[in-house]
C-alpha angles and dihedrals in degrees: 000000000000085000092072085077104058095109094065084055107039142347101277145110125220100213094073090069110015123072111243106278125191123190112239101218100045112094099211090053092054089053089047085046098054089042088049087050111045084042087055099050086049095055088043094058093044091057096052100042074056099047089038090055104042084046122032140022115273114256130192084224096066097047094137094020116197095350093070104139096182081075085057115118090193124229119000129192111219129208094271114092111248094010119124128184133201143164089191134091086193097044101052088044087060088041094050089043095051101039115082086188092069100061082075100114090223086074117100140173107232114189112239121244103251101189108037126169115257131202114206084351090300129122118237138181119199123216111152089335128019107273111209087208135326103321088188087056092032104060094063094056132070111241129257120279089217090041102134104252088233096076105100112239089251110059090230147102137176121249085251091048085054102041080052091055091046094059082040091071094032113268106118110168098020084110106052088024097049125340096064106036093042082051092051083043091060091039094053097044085045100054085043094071103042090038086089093052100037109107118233111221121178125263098357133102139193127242109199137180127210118212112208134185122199126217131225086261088049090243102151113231116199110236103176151330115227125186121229097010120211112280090182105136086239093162141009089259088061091040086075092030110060089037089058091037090054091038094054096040089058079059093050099051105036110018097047093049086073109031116023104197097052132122115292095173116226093348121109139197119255106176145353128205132189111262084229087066101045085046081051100051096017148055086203122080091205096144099179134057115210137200139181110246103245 
């Protein structure tokens, strides 16, 4: 919800990064839900009745198309602790009715990215590597019959096996001309709202991760910040990268307190502000805003 709160900061909007989000226990963000959703279904239903009838033959089977809510099983807990879905406006309003928990005013809807980028017909998020799917989630599971064999086993790639990916199916420069710097753009406008409201404690400093998901169109679109990723060696692919990440943070923190030009391995520095402004919009002095280089 700080996000709300970019354009007194800068001269950004959220929502070109950051899926619709509506906070659960306010009372004006469910009616603006339930008016984004109904006009969404709506929408939805207008484009398929389009494609189906400039593409295919009409059929009476297909009479509400993919917006068929009698299939619906209603809400459904996955295998990540405090996460609901559902495909259904009745069904969350009873959820939301019948569900003290929800009252909790950390609970949010977040709209759901209809139209992701695949790779081998596989979803994927990217944090410090390119995740084909959860691997937290993944790695409990046995894969797909049907799963394309070029997956590799560990749901996993490093940022340069995806960028070559990427030139394999002809997109040269998507990643230096808009994947990563729209990624460092979110990061930045992200850490600008909460930076007020961030506690400065002695002697102490925050490692985050940013989850991204990339649209057909390969538009990033911020999922979540998490603090104190994980730095398990999961897969082969984290084994290099969290050595490197502590490694380089060690560099960060302590090297760089005493000479500010040395060497910060493969960070890189996404924004400086005075230390006058930050005293102005913020009790912490942190002048300078890092990212791992994906």
């Amino acid at each position: 919800m700080n996000l709300r709160k970019l354009p007194s900061y800068l001269d950004e909007s959220a929502d070109t990064f950051f899926p619709r989000c509506y906070l659960v226990s306010a009372v004006e963000d469910e009616r603006t839900l339930c008016n984004d959703f109904r006009l969404t279904g709506a929408i939805s239903i207008l484009k398929w009745v389009i494609y189906n009838s400039a593409n295919a033959p009409q059929s009476s089977s297909t009479g509400q198309g993919q917006m068929n809510a009698d299939d619906s099983e209603g809400p459904k807990t996955t295998l990540v602790t405090g996460i609901k879905c559902v495909d259904r406006l009745d069904e969350f309003l009873k959820l939301k009715d019948f569900d003290p928990s929800l009252k909790n005013t950390k609970w949010v809807v977040q709209k759901y990215i209809e139209k992701p980028l695949l790779i081998y017909d596989t979803k994927f998020d990217i944090r410090f590597s390119v995740h084909l799917c959860n691997n937290a989630i993944q790695k409990r599971l046995k894969p797909s019959a049907d799963r394309n064999p070029l997956v590799p086993k560990e749901n996993m790639w490093s940022s340069n096996e995806f960028q070559d990916y990427l030139r394999i199916k002809g997109h040269d420069n998507i990643w230096q001309e808009t994947v990563y710097p729209s990624m460092k753009k979110a990061i930045i406008c992200s850490l600008v709202t909460v930076q007020a409201i961030v506690q400065a404690r002695k002697n102490n400093f925050g490692l985050y991760g940013a989850d991204f998901l990339l649209g057909e169109d390969f538009k990033p679109w911020l999922i979540e910040i998490n603090l104190s990723p994980s730095m398990s060696h999961s897969t082969s692919v984290t084994a290099i990268l969290c050595a490197n990440v502590q490694e380089d943070t060690i560099k960060v923190i302590i090297d760089r307190k005493y000479n500010s030009k040395c060497n910060i391995g493969r960070f890189e520095c996404l924004s400086q502000q005075e230390r006058k402004y930050l005293r102005k919009r913020a009790h912490s002095l942190q002048a300078t805003v890092l990212s791992k280089d994906k």
